[in-house]
VOPAGU-2260 file (C-alpha; in pm, 1 decimal, decimal comma):
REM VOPAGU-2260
SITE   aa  ch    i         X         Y         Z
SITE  UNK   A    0   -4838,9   20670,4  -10580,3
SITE  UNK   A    1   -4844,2   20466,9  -10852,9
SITE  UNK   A    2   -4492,2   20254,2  -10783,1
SITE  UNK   A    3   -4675,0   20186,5  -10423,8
SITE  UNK   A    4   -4940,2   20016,7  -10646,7
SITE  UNK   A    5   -4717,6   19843,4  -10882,2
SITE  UNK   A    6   -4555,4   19713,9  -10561,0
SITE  UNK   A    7   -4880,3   19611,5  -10398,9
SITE  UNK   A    8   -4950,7   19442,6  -10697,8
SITE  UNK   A    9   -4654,0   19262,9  -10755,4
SITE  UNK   A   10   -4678,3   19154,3  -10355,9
SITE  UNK   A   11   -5063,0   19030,0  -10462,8
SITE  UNK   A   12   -4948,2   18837,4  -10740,8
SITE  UNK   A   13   -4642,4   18663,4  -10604,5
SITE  UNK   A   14   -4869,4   18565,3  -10252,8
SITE  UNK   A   15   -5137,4   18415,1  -10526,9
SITE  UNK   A   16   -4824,5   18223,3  -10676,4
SITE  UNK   A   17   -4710,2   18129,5  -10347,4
SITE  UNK   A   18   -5043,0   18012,4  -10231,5
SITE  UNK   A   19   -5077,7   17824,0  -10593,4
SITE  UNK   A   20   -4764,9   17643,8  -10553,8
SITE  UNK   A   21   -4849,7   17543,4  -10174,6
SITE  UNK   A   22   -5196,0   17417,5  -10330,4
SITE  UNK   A   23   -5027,2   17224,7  -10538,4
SITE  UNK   A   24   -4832,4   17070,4  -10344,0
SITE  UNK   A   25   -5074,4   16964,8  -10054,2
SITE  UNK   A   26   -5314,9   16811,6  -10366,2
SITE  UNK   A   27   -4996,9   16600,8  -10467,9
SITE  UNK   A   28   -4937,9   16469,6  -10081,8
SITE  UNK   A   29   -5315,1   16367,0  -10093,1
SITE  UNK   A   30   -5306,6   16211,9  -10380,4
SITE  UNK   A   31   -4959,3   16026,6  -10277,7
SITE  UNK   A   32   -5133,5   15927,5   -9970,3
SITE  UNK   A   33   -5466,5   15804,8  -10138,5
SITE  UNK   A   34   -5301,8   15571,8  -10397,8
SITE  UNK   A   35   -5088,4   15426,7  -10031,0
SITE  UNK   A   36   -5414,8   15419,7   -9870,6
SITE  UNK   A   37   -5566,3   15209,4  -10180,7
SITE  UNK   A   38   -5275,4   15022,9  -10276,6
SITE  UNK   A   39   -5143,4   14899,8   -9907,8
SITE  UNK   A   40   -5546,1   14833,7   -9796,3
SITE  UNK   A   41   -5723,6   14698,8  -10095,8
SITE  UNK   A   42   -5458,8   14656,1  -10402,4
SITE  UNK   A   43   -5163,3   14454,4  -10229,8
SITE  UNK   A   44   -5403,4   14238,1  -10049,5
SITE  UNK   A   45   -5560,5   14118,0  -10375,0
SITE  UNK   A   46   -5231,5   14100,2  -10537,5
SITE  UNK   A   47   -5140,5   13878,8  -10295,4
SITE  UNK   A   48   -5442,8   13629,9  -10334,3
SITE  UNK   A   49   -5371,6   13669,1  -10744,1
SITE  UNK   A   50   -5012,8   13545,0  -10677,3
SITE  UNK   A   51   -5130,9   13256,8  -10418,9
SITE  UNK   A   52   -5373,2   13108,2  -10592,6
SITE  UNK   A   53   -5124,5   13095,3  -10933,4
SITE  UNK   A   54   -4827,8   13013,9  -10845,7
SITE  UNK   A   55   -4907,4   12650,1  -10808,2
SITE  UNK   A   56   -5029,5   12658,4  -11220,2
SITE  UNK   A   57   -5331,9   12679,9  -11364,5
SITE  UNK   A   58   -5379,5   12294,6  -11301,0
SITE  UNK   A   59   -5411,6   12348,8  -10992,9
SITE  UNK   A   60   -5687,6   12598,7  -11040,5
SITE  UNK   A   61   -5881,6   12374,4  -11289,4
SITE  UNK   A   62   -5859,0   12079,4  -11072,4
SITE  UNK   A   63   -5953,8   12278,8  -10779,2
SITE  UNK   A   64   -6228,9   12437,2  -10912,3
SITE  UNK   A   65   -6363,0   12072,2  -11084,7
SITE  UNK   A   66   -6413,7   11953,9  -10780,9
SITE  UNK   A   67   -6757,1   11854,0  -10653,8
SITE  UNK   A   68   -6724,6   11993,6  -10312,4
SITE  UNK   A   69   -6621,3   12314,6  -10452,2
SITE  UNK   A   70   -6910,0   12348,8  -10749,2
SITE  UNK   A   71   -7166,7   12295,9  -10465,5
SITE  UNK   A   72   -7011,9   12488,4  -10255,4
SITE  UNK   A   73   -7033,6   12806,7  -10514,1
SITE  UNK   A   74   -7417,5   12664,3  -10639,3
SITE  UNK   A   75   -7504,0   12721,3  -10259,9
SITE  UNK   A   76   -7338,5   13036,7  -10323,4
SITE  UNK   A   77   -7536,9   13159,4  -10593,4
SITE  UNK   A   78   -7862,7   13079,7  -10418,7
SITE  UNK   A   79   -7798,4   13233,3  -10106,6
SITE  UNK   A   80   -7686,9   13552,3  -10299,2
SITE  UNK   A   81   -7970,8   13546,1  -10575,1
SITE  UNK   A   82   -8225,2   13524,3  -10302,2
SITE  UNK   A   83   -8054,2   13795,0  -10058,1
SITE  UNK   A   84   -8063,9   14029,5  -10349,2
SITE  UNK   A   85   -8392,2   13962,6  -10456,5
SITE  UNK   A   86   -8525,7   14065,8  -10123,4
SITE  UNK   A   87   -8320,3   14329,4  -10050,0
SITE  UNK   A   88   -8365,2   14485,9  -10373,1
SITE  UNK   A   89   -8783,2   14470,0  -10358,8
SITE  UNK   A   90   -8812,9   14589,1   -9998,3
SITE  UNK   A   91   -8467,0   14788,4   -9986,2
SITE  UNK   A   92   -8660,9   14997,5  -10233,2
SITE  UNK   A   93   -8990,3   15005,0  -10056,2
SITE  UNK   A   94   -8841,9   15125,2   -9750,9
SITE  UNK   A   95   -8645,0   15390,2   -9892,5
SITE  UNK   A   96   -8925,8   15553,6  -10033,5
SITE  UNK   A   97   -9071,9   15498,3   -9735,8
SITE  UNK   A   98   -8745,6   15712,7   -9521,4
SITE  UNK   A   99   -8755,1   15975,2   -9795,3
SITE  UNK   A  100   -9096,1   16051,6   -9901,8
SITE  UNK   A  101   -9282,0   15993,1   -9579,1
SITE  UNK   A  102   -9272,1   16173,8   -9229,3
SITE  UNK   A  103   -9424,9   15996,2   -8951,1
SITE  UNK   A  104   -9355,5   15908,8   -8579,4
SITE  UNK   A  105   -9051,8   15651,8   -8554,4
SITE  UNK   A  106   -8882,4   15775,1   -8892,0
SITE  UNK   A  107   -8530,7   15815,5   -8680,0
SITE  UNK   A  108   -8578,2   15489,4   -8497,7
SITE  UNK   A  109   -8667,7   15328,4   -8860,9
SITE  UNK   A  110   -8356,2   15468,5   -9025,6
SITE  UNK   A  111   -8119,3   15385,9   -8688,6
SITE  UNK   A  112   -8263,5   14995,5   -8709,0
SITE  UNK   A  113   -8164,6   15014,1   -9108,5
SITE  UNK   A  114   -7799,0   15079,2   -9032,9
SITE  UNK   A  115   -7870,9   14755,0   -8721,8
SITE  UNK   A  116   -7702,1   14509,3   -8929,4
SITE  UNK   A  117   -7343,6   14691,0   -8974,8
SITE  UNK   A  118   -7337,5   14716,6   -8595,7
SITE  UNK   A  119   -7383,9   14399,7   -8484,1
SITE  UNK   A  120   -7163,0   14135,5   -8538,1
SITE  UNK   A  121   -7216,2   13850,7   -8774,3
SITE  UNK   A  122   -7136,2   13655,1   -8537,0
SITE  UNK   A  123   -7437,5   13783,5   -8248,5
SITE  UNK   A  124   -7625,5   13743,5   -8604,8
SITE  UNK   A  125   -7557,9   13392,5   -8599,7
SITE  UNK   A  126   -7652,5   13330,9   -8220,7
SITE  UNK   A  127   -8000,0   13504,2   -8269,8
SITE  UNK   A  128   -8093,9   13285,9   -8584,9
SITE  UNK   A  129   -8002,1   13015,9   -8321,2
SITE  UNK   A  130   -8213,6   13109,3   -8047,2
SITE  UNK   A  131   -8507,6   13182,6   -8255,8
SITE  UNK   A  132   -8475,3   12881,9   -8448,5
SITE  UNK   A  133   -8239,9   12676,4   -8298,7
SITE  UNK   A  134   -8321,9   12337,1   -8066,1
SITE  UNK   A  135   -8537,2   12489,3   -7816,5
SITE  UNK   A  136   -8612,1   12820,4   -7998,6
SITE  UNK   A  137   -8886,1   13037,0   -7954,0
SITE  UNK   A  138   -9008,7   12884,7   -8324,1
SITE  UNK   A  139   -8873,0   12611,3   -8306,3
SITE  UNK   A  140   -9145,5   12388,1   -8255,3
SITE  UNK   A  141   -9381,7   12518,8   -8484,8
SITE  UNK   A  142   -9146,0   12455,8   -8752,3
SITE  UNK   A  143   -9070,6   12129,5   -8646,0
SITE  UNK   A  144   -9440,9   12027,9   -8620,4
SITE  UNK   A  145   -9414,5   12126,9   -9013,3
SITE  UNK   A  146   -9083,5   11919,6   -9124,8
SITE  UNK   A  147   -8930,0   12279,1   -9180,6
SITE  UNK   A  148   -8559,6   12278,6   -9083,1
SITE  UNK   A  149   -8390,3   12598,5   -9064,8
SITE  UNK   A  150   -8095,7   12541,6   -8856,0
SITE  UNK   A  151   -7847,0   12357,9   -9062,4
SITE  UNK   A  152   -7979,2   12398,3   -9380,1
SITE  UNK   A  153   -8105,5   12652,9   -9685,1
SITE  UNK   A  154   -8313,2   12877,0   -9510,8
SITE  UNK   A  155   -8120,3   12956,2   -9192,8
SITE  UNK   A  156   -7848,2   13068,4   -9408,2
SITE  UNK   A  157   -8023,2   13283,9   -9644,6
SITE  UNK   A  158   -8211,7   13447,9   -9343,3
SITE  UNK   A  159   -7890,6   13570,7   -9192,0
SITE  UNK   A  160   -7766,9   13667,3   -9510,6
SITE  UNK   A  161   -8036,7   13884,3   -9618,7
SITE  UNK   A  162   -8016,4   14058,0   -9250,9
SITE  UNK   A  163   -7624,3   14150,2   -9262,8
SITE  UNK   A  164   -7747,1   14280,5   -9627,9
SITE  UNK   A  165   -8045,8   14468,4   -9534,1
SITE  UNK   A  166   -7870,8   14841,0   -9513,2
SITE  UNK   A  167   -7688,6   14864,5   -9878,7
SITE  UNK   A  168   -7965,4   14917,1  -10101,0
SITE  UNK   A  169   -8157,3   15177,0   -9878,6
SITE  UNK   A  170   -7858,0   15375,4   -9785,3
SITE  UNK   A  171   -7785,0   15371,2  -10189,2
SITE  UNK   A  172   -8097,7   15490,1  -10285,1
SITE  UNK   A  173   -8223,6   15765,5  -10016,1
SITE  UNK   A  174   -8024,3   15992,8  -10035,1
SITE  UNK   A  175   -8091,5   15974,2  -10438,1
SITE  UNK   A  176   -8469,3   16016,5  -10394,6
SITE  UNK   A  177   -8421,1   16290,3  -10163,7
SITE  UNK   A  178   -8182,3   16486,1  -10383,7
SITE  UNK   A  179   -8459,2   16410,0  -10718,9
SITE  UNK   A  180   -8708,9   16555,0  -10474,3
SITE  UNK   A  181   -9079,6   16463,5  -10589,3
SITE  UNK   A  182   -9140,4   16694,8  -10893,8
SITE  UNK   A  183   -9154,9   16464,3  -11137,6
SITE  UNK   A  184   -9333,5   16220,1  -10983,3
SITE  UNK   A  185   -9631,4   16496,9  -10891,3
SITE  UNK   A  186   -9579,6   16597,7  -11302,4
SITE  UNK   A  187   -9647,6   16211,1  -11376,3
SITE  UNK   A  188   -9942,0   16210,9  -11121,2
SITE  UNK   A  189  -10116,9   16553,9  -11264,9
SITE  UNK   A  190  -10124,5   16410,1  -11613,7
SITE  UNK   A  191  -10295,4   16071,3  -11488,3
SITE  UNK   A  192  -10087,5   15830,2  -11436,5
SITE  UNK   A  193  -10111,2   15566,4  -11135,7
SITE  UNK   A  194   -9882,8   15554,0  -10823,0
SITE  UNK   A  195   -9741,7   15211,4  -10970,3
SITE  UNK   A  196   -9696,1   15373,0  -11291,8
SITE  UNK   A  197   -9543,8   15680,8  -11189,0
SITE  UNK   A  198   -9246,9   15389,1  -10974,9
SITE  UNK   A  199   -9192,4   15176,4  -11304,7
SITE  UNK   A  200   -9183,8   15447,0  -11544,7
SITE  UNK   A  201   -9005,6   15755,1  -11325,4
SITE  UNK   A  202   -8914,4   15623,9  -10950,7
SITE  UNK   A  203   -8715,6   15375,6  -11064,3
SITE  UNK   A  204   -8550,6   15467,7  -11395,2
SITE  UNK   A  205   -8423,4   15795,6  -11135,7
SITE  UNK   A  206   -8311,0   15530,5  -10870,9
SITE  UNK   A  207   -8150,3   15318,6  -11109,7
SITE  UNK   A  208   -7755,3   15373,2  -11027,9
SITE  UNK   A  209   -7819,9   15382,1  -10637,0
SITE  UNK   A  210   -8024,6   15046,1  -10690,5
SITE  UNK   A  211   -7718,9   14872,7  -10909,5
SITE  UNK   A  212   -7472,9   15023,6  -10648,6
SITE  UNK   A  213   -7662,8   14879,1  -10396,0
SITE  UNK   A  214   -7701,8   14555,0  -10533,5
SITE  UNK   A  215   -7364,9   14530,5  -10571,9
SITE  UNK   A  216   -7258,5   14601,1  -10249,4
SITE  UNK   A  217   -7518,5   14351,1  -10159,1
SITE  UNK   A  218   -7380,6   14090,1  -10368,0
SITE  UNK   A  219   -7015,0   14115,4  -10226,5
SITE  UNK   A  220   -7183,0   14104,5   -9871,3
SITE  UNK   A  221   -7343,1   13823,1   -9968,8
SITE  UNK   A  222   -7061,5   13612,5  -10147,5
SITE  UNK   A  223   -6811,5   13667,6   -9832,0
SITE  UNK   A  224   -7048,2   13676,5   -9541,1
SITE  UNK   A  225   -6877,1   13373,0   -9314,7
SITE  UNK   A  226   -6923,3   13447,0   -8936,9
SITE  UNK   A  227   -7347,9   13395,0   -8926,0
SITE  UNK   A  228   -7358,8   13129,4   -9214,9
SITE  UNK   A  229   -7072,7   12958,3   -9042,4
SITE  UNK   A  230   -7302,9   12963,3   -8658,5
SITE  UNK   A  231   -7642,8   12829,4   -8868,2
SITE  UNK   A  232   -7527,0   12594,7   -9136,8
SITE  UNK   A  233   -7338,8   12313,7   -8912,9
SITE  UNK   A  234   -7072,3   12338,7   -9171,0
SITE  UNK   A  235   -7167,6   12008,7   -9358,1
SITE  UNK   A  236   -6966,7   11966,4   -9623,6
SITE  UNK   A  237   -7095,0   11912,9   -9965,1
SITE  UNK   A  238   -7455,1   12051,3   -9803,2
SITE  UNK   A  239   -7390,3   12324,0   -9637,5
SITE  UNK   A  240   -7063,2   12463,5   -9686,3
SITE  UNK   A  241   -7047,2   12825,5   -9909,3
SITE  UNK   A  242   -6770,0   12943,3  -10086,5
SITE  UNK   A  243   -6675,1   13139,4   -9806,6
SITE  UNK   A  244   -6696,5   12840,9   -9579,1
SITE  UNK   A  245   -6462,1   12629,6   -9792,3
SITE  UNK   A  246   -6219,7   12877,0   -9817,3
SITE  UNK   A  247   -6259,5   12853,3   -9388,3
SITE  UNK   A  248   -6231,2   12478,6   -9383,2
SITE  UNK   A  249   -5944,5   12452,5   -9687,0
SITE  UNK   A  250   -5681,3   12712,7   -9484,3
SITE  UNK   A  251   -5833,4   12485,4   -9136,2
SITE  UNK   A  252   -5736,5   12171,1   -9280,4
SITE  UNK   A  253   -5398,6   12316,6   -9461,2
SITE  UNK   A  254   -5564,9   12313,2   -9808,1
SITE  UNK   A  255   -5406,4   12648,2   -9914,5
SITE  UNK   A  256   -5384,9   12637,2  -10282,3
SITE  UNK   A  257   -5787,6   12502,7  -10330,7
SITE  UNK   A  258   -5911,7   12789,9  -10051,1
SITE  UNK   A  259   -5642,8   13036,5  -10225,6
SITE  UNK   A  260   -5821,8   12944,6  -10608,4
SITE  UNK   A  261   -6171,7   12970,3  -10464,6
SITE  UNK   A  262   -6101,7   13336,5  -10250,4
SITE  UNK   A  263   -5988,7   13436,2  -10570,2
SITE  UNK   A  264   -6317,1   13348,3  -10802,6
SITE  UNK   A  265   -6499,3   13507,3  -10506,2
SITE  UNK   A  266   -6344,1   13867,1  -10515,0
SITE  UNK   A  267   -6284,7   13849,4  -10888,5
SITE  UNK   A  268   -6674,4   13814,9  -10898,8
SITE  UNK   A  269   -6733,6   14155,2  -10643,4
SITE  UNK   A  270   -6469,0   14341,5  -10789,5
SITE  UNK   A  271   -6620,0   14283,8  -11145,2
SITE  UNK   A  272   -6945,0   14276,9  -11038,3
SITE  UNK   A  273   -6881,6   14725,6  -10911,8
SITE  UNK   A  274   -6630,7   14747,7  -11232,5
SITE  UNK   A  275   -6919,3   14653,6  -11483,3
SITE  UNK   A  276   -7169,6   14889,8  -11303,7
SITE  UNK   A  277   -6907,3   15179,5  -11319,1
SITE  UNK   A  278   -6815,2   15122,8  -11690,1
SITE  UNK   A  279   -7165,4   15120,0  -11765,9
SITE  UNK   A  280   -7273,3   15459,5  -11581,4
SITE  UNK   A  281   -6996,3   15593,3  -11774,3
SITE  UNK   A  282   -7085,0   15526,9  -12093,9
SITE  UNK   A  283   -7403,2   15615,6  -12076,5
SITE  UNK   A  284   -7331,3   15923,2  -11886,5
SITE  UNK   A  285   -7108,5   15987,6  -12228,3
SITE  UNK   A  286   -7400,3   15849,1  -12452,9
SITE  UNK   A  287   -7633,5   16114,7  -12270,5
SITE  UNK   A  288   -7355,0   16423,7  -12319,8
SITE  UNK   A  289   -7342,2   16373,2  -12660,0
């Protein structure tokens, strides 16, 4: 009787080795295939703009990126993506609190029409900025009447902008508030303090990561949105024309070096932009464990 244990036992123990071993080895084919999956998609890609944009010297970057065509171009840029987050961030905010704390009659419709913006194509984008605003638009005239252009200029392009933008921050910071759940905020309430209160001092400092994580995201949708920008602005250079545009008209025009440089500065910024948030959560993740 007790050999047919032993036995059994020894069977048990050299199935858990087996099944070990197999473990193992399925964990190391994921992992072989993740680092592909990374490294074909997203490393070699970037690799290859790296080596483009440098092998002509770095005098070919300086006097690419010296150029006045080029500095407006990334001044536009900035503005486009300052104001995009800026409103994305205040009411991406509002309206996830809104989808996690609140039920009322729509809420699915409300959360479908958040998620609007990564269905439709920029380009469609582009076409209904145009018909709204656009010679003959259903606003048009009003704005005219008010020497307010917004096709071909500023505010046509940060409108489409902000509305291929619009999801990032509020699918970044739901599911964060509804994971926190409301205790805290009920605590801060029973000992007095104001709804506005309660956001500054607990809300937010809870939503923090999702917000920066969203705002990033936001940023590097911002910085390389082409196809609506591209329908609205007219592509005017030196007035118009985004980063993202010149790097369009440069490879158009057989400018491959200058739109190779300035694709470069433009992912360097989102990659960095994510890296900096990261390293930051990290440490004071760390600073917090210790």
């Amino acid at each position: 009787m007790s050999t047919h244990v032993a036995d059994r036992d020894v069977d048990v123990m050299e199935q858990r080795s087996r099944d070990a071993r197999q473990g193992r080895r399925v964990r190391a084919l994921m992992l072989v295939a993740a680092v592909l999956y990374v490294g074909v998609l997203l490393l070699a890609p970037l690799g290859g703009i790296v080596w483009s944009a440098l092998k002509g010297g770095f005098g070919v970057v300086a006097h690419t990126l010296s150029q006045s065509d080029v500095v407006h171009a990334f001044v536009l840029t900035a503005i486009i993506t300052l104001v995009t987050v800026a409103v994305t961030s205040v009411f991406g905010v509002a309206v996830a609190i809104v989808l996690a704390r609140d039920q009322f009659p729509g809420k699915r419709l409300l959360s479908a029409l958040v998620d609007l913006p990564l269905a439709v194509s920029p380009i469609i984008v582009g076409l209904m900025a145009v018909l709204l605003f656009g010679n003959g638009g259903w606003f048009e005239p009003w704005f005219t009447a008010h020497g307010i252009q917004i096709i071909g200029a500023l505010p046509s392009m940060v409108l489409v902008t902000i509305f291929v933008s619009i999801p990032f921050v509020i699918r970044e910071v739901v599911p964060v508030l509804e994971e926190l759940g409301m205790e805290e905020e009920q605590a801060a309430w029973t000992l007095g303090a104001s709804r506005l209160q309660t956001f500054f001092r607990v809300t937010l400092p809870n939503v923090r990561w999702g917000l920066l994580y969203g705002i990033a995201l936001s940023t590097a949708r911002a910085l390389g949105e082409v196809g609506a920008v591209l329908i609205v602005s007219g592509l005017i250079q030196g007035q118009t024309e985004t980063a993202t545009l010149y790097v369009y008209r440069s490879f158009e025009q057989g400018q491959y070096a200058q739109g190779y440089v300035v694709a470069l500065v433009l992912a360097l910024i989102s990659v960095g932009t994510l890296v900096a948030i990261e390293i930051s959560k990290n440490r004071r993740l760390k600073e917090a464990s210790e």
